[in-house]
N, C-alpha and C positions, 0 to 999 in steps of 0.2 A: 606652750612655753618650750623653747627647745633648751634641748641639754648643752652646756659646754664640751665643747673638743677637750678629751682628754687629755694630760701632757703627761708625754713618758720619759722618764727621768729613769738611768740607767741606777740599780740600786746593788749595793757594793755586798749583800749579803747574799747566804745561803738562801734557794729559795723555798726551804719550810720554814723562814723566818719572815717573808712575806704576806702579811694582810692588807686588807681592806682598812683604809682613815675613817677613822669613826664618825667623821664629818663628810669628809666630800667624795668619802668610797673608792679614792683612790688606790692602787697600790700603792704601802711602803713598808719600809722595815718597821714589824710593829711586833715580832715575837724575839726570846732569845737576849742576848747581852746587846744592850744597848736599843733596845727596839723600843716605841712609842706607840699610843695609841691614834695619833695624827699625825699627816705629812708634814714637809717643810715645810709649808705652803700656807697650812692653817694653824699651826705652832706659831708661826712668824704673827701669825692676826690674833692670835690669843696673847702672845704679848709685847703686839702693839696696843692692846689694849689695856693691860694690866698699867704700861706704863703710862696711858695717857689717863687709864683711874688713877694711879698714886700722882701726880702732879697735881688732882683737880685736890683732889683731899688734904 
């Protein structure tokens, strides 16, 4: 199975506020104010999901 081509995305913090997305191990702003544990990328799929759970319910 090959891996997906990485996609780098210029990230607007300091960089000991960069980590690894706890999902797809990407770089991003994950320590620090404002920092997350997932990129854009998989934030955006966790709630496109939420929201396609709360409509079915």
């Amino acid at each position: 199975m090959a891996t997906p081509a990485p996609t780098t995305v210029p990230l607007s913090c300091p960089p000991k506020e960069i980590g690894r997305c706890a999902t797809c191990q990407q770089p991003c702003h994950r320590y620090g104010h404002g920092g997350n544990p997932l990129c854009a990328a998989c934030r955006a799929k966790v709630e496109a999901g939420r929201v396609k759970a709360s409509a079915v319910a």
